[in-house]
VMD Tcl script that builds the backbone (N, CA, C; Angstrom):
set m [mol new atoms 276]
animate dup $m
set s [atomselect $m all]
$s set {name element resname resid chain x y z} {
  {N N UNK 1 A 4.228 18.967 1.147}
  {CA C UNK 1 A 4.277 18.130 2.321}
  {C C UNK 1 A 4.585 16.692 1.898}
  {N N UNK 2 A 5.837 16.010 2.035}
  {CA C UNK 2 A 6.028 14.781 1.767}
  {C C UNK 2 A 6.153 14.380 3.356}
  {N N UNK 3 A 6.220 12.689 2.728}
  {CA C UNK 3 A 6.122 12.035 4.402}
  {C C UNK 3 A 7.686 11.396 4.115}
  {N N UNK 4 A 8.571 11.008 5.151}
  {CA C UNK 4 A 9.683 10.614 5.052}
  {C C UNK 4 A 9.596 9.026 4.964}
  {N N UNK 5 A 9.989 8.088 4.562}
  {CA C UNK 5 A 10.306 6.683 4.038}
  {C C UNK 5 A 10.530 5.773 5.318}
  {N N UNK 6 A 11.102 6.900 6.436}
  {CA C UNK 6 A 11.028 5.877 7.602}
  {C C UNK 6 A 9.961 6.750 8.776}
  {N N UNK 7 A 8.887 7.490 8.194}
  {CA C UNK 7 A 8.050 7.873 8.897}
  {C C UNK 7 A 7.208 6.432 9.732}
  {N N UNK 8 A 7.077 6.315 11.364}
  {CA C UNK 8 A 6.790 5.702 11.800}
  {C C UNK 8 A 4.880 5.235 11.464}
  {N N UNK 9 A 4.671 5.743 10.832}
  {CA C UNK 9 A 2.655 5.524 10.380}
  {C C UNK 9 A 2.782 4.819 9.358}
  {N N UNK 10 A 4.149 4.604 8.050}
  {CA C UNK 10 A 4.286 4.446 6.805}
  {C C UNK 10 A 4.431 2.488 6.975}
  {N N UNK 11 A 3.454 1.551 6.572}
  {CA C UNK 11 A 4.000 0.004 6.552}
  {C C UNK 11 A 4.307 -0.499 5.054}
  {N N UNK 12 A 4.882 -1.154 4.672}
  {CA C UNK 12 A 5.333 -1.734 3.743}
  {C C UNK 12 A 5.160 -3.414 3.646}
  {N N UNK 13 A 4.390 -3.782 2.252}
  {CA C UNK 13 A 4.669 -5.131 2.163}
  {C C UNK 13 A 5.368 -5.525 0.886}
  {N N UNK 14 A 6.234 -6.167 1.051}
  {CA C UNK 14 A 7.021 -7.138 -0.370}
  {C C UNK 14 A 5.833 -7.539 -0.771}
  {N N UNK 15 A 6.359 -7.673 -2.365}
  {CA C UNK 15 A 5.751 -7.249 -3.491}
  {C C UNK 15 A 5.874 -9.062 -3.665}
  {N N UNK 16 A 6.529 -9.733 -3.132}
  {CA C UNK 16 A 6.777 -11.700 -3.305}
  {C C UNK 16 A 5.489 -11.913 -2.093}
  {N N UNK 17 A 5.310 -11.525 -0.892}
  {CA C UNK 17 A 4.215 -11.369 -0.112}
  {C C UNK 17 A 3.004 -11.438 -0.702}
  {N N UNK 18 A 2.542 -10.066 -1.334}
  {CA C UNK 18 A 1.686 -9.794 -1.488}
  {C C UNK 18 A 1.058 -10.261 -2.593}
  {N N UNK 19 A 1.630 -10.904 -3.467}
  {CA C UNK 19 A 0.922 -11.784 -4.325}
  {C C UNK 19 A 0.696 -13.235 -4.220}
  {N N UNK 20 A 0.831 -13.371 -3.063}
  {CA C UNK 20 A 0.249 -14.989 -3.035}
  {C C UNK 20 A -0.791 -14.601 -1.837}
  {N N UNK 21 A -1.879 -15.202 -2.046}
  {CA C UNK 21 A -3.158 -15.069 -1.007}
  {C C UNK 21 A -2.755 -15.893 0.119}
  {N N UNK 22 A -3.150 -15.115 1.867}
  {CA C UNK 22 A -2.850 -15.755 2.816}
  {C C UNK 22 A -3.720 -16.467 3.157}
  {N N UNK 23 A -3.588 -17.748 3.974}
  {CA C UNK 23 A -5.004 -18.321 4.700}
  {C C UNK 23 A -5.490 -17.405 5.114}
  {N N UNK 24 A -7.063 -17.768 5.809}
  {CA C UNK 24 A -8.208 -16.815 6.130}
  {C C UNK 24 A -8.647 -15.903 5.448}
  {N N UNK 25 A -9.386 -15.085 6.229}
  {CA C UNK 25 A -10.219 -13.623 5.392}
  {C C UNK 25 A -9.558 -13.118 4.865}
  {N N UNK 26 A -9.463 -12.402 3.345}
  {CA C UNK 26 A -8.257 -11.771 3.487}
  {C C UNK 26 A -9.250 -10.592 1.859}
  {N N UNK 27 A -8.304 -9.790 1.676}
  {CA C UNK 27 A -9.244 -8.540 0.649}
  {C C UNK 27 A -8.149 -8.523 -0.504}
  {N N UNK 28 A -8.786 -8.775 -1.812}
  {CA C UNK 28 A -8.436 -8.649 -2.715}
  {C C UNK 28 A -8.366 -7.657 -3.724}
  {N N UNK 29 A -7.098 -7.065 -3.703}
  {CA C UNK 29 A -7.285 -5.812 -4.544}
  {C C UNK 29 A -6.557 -5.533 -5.774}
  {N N UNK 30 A -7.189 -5.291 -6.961}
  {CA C UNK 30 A -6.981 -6.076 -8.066}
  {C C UNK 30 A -6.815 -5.205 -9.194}
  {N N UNK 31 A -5.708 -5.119 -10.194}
  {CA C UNK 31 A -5.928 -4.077 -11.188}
  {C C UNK 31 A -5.880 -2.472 -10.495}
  {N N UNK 32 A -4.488 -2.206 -9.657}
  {CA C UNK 32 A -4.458 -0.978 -8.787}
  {C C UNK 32 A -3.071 -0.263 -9.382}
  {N N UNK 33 A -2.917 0.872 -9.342}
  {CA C UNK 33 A -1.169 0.866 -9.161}
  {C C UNK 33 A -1.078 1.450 -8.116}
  {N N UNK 34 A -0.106 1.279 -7.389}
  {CA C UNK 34 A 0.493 1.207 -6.433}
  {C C UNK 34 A 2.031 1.988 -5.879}
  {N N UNK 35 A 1.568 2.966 -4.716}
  {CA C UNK 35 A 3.041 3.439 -4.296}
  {C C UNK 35 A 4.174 2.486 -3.788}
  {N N UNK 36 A 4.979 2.458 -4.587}
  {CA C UNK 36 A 5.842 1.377 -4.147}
  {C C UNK 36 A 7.473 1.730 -3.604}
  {N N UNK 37 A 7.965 1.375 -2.626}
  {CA C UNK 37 A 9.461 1.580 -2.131}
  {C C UNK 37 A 10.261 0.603 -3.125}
  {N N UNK 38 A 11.194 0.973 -3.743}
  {CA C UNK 38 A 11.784 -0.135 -4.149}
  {C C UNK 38 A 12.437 -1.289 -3.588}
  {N N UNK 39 A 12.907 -0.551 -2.317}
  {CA C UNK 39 A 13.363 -1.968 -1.556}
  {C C UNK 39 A 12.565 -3.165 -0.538}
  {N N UNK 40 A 11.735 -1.916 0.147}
  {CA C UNK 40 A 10.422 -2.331 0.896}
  {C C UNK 40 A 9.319 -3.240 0.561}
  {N N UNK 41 A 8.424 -2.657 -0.958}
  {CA C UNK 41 A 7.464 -3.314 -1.486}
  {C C UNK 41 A 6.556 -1.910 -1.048}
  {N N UNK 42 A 5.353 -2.434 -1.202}
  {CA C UNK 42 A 4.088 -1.579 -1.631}
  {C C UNK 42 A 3.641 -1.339 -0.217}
  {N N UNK 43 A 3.291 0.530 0.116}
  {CA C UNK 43 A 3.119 1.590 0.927}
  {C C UNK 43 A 1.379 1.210 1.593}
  {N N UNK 44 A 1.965 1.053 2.797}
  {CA C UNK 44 A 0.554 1.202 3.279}
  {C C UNK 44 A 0.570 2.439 4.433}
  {N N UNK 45 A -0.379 3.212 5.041}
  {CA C UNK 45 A -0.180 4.536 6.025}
  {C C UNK 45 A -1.264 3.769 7.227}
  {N N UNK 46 A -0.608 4.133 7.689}
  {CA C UNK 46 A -1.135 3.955 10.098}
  {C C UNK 46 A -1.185 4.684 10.307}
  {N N UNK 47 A -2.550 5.041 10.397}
  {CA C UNK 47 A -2.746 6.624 11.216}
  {C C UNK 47 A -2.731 6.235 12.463}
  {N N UNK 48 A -2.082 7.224 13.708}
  {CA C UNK 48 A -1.775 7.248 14.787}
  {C C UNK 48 A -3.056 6.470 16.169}
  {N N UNK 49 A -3.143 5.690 16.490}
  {CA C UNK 49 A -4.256 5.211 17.143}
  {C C UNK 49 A -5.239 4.929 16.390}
  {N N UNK 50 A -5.372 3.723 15.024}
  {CA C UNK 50 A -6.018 3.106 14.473}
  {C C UNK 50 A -5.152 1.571 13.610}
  {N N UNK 51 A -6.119 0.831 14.239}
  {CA C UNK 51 A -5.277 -0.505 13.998}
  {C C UNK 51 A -5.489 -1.018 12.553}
  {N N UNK 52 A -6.290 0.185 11.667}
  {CA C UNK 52 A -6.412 -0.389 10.602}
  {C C UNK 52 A -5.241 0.022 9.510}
  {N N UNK 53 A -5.058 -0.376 8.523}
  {CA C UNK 53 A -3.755 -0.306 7.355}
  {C C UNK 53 A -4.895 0.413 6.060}
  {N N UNK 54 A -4.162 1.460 5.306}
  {CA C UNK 54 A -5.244 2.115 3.995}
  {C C UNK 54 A -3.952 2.143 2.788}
  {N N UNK 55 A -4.099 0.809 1.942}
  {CA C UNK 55 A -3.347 0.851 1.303}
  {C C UNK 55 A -3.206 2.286 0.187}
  {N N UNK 56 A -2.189 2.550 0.019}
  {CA C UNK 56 A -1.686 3.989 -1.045}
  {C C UNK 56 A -1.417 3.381 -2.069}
  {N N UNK 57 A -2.782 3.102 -2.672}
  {CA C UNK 57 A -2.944 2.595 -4.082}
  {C C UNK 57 A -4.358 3.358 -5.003}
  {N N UNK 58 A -4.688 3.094 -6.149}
  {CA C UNK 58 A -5.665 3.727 -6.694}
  {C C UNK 58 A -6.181 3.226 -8.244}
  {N N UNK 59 A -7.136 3.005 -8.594}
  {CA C UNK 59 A -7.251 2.172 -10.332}
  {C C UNK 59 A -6.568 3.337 -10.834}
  {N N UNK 60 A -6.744 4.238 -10.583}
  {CA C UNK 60 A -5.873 5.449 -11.665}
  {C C UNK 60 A -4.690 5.790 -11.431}
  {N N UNK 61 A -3.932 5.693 -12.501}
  {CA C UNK 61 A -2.813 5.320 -12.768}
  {C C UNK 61 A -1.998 7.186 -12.328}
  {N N UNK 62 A -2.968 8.034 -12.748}
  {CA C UNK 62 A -2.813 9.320 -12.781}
  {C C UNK 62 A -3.174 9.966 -11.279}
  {N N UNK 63 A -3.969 9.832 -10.666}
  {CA C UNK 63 A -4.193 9.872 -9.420}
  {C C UNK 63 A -2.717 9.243 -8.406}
  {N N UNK 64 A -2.453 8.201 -8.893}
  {CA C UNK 64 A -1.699 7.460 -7.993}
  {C C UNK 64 A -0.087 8.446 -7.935}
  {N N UNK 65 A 0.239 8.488 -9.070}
  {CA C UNK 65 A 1.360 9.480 -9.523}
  {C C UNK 65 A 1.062 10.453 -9.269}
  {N N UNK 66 A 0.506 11.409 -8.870}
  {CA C UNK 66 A 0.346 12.703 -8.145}
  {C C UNK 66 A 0.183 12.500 -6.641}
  {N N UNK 67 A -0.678 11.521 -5.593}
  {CA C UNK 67 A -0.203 11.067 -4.486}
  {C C UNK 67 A 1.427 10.961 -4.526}
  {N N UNK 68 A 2.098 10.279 -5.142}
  {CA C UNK 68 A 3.399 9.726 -4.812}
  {C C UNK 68 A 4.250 11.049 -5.450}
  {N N UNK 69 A 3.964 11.621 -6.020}
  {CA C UNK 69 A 4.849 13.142 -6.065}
  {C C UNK 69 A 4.694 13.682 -5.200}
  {N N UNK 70 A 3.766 14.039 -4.574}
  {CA C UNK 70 A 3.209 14.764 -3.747}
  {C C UNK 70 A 3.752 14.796 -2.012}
  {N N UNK 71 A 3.115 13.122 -1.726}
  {CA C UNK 71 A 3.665 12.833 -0.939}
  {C C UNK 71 A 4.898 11.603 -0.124}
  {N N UNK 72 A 5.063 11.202 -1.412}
  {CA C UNK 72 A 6.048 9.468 -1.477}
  {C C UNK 72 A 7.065 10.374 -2.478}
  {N N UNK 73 A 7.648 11.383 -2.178}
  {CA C UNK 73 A 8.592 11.566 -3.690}
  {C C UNK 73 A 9.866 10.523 -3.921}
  {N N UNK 74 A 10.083 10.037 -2.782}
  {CA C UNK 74 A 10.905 8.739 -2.521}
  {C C UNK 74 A 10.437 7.286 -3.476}
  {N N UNK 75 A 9.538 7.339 -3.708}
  {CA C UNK 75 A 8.910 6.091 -4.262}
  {C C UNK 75 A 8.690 6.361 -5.725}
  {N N UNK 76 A 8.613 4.814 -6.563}
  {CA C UNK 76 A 8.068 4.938 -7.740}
  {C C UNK 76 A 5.988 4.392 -7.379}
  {N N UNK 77 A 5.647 4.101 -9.359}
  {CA C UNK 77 A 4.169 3.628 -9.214}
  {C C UNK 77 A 4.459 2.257 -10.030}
  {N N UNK 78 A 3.860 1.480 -9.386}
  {CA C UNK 78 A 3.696 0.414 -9.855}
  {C C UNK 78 A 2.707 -0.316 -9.817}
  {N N UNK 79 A 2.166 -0.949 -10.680}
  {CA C UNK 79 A 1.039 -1.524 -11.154}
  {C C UNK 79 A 0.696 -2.813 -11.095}
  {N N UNK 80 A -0.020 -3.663 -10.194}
  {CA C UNK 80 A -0.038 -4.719 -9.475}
  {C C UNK 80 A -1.310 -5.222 -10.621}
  {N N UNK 81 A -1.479 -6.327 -10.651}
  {CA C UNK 81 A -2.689 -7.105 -11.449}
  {C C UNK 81 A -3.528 -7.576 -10.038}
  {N N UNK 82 A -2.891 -8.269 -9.070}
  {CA C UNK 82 A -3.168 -8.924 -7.505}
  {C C UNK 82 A -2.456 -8.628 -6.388}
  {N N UNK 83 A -2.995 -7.844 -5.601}
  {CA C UNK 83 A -2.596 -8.141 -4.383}
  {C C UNK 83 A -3.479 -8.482 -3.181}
  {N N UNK 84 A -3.217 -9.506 -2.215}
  {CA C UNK 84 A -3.695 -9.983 -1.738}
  {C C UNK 84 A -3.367 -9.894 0.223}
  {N N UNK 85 A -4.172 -9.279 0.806}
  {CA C UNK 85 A -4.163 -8.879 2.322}
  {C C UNK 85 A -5.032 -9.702 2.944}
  {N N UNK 86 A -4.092 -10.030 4.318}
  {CA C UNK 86 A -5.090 -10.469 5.440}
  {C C UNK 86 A -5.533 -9.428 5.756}
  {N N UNK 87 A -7.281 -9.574 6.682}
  {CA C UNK 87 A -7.807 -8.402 6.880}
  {C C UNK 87 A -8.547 -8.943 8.834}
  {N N UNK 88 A -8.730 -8.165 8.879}
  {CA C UNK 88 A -9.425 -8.627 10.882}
  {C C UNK 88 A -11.213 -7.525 10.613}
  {N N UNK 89 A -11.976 -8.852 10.822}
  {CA C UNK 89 A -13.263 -8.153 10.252}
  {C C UNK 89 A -13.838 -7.393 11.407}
  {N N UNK 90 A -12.899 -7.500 12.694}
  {CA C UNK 90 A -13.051 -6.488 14.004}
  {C C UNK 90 A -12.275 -4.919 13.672}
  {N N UNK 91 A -11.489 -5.086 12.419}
  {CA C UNK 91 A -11.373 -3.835 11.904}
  {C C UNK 91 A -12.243 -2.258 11.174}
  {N N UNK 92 A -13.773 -3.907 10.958}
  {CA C UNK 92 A -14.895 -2.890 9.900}
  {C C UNK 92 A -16.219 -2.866 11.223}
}
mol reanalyze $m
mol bondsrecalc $m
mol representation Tube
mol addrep $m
């Protein structure tokens, strides 16, 4: 079961984005690798009627590469030191 690249649940942030911290609250996630589009930037999934974002990342490097075979076969893994998200604390 892969998901398609322009599956409408699938968000993407540039990888120039996501390393500079935004004003406000925001969640720092650090030392991850990461499913990444090459043109897009790094995979986040929207499940259907939830306003929250679950980035498709993981500390294990091995974990992460079996997600993205699995279901990103479109994508590589890439390994972020920082990335940095606004977050809405009406989300938790």
């Amino acid at each position: 079961m892969s998901v398609d690249r322009d599956d409408k649940r699938l968000r993407f942030m540039p990888i120039d984005t996501a390393i500079v911290p935004p004003p406000g609250l925001l969640e720092h996630l650090n030392n991850r690798y990461w499913v990444c589009d090459k043109e897009r930037g790094l995979v986040f999934w929207k499940p259907h009627k939830s306003s929250g974002l679950y980035p498709q990342c993981n500390q294990s490097r091995d974990i992460t590469e079996k997600m993205a075979k699995r279901l990103y076969p479109w994508a590589e893994v890439k390994h972020m030191k920082s990335v940095f998200r606004k977050i809405n604390p009406h989300d938790y």
